[in-house]
N, C-alpha and C positions, 0 to 999 in steps of 0.2 A: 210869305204865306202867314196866315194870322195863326195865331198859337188858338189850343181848344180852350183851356181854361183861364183867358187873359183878365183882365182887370174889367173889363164890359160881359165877362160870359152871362148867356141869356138874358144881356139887357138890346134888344132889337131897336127902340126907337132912342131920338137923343131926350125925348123928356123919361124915358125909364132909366137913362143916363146919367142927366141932374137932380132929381128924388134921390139915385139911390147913394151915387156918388158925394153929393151935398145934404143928404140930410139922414135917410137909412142907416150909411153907411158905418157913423158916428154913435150908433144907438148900441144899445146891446144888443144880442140876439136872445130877444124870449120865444120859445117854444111851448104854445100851450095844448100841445100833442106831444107828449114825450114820455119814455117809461123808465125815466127815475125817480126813483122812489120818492115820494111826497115829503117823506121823514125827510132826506135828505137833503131838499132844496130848499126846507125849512131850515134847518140847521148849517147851512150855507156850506155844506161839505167843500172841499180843495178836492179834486181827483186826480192821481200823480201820473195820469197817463190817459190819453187821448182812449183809448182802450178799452178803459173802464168807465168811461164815460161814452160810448158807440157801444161797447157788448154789454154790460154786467146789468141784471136783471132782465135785459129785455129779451122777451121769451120770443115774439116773431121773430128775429133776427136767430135763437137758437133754430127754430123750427126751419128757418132755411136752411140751416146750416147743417142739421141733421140732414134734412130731404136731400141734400146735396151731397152724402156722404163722409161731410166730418165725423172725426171719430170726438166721443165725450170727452176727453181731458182735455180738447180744446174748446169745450161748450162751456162747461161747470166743473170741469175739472179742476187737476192744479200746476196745470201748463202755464207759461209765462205769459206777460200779456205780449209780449212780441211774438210768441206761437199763436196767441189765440188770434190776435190781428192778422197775421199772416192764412193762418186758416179757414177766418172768418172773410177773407179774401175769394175763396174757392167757391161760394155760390155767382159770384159773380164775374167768372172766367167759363161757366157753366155753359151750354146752350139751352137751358130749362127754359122756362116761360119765367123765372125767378130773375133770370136778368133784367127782364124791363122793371119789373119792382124794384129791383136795389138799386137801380140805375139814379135816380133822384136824393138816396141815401148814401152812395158814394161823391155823391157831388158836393153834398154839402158835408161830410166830412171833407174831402179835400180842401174845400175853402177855409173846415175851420183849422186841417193841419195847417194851410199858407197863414193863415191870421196866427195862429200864435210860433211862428218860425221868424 
């Protein structure tokens, strides 16, 4: 049985195979939709945890996270980033309509947890 998140996930044809695998894949990943702070990307910040680079600042991801019932010390509080990841988990274990949203946001965190493991 093929694994869900294998090394072709969501590449359907073999030329989205060769692109990504030969030339994509090699690239960095720039984001020019993202809600780190501008300061930041300027100043070429290191962030010492996957964590804080998926939650901190970005207020949509708080906003599920409240609608979903997180409590605030794991939003902006001063929870660990292992609580806040772990909690920030909880919208989308959800049956809300929030699932399908974070659906494409979990995915590409997981690639970027496999990429730096």
């Amino acid at each position: 049985m093929k694994q869900f998140m294998d090394k072709d996930f969501l590449l359907s044809t073999q030329s989205a195979k060769d692109l990504y695998h030969n030339y994509a894949a090699k690239m960095p990943i720039v984001d020019y939709h993202c809600h780190i702070n501008p300061q930041e990307i300027y100043e070429d910040r290191k962030f010492d945890t996957i964590t804080q680079v998926w939650l901190g600042g970005d207020h949509y991801k708080w906003r599920q996270m409240r609608s979903n019932g997180v409590e605030e010390k794991y939003i902006t509080g001063d929870a660990t980033d292992r609580e806040n990841s772990r909690n920030g988990q909880k919208p989308c274990q959800s049956s809300s309509v929030t699932l399908f949203i974070t659906g494409a946001i979990w995915n590409f965190r997981d690639i970027l947890v496999t990429q730096a493991t």
